[in-house]
ZADREN-242187 format. One record per residue (C-alpha): residue in three letters; x, y, z. Coordinates in steps of 0.001 Angstrom, whole numbers, padded with zeros to 6 digits, always signed. Example, Ala and Ser with C-alpha at 12.3 -4.5 7.8 and 13.67 -1.06 7.14 Angstrom:
ALA+012300-004500+007800/SER+013670-001060+007140/
# end
This chain:
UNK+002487+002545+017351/UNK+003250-000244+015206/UNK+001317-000388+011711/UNK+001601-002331+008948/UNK-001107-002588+005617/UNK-001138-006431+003599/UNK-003826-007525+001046/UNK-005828-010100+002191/UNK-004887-013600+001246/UNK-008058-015824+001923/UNK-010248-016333-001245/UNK-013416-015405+000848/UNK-011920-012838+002317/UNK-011920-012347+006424/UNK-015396-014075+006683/UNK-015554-016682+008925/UNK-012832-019128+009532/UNK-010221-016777+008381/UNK-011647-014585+010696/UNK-011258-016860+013247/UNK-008283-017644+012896/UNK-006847-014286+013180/UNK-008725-013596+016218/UNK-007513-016501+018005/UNK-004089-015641+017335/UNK-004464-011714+018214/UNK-006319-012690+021357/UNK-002576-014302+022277/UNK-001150-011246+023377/UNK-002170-008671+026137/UNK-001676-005728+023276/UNK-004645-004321+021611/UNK-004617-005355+017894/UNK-006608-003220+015213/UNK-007947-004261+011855/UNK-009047-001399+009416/UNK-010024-001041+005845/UNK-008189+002222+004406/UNK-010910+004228+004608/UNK-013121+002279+007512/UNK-012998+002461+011160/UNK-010733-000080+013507/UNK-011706-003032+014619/UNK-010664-005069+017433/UNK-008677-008018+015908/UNK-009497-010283+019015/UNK-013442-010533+017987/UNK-014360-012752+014924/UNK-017601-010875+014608/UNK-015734-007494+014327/UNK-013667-008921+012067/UNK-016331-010012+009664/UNK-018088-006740+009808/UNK-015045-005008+008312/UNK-016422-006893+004938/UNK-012719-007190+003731/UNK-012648-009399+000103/UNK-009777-011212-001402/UNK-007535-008803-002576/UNK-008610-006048+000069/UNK-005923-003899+001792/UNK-006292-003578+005498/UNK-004360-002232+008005/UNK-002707-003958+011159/UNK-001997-001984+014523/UNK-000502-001981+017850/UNK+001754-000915+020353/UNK+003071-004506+020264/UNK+005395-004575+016470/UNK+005103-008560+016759/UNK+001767-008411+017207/UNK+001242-006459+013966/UNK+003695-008785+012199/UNK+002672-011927+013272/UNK-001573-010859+012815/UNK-000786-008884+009204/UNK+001188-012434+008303/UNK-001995-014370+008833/UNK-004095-011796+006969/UNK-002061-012250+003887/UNK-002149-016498+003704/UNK-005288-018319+002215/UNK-006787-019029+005518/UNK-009552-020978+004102/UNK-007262-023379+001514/
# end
């Protein structure tokens, strides 16, 4: 399993459009992607709404997941832009 943790870029944090955004990319691959705040439970990457209820600010640290080590790479790389500039 494949895990990598990044500080969120956006300056709203993974609220909508960022959110989004990083769902539409994770739902790319056939892998199951995970987001999680350190000391929350996963969420599927692939659903916006799942996303959003992680509540993840500017500046939090979240963790990527997969079996897939692109996946994580290419999702946690998203995570860390400004989504919403």
């Amino acid at each position: 399993m494949a895990k990598k943790t990044v500080v969120v870029g956006s300056s709203v944090g993974l609220h909508a459009r960022p959110a989004a955004t990083v769902a539409a990319a994770a739902g790319e691959y056939d892998d199951e992607i995970t987001i999680a705040l350190a000391d929350g439970d996963p969420v599927d990457a692939s659903s916006v709404l799942l996303i959003m209820t992680l509540g993840a600010e500017h500046g939090s640290e979240v963790t990527v997941e997969s079996d897939n080590a692109e996946a994580v790479d290419a999702i946690a790389a998203l995570i860390e832009k400004d989504l919403d500039a």
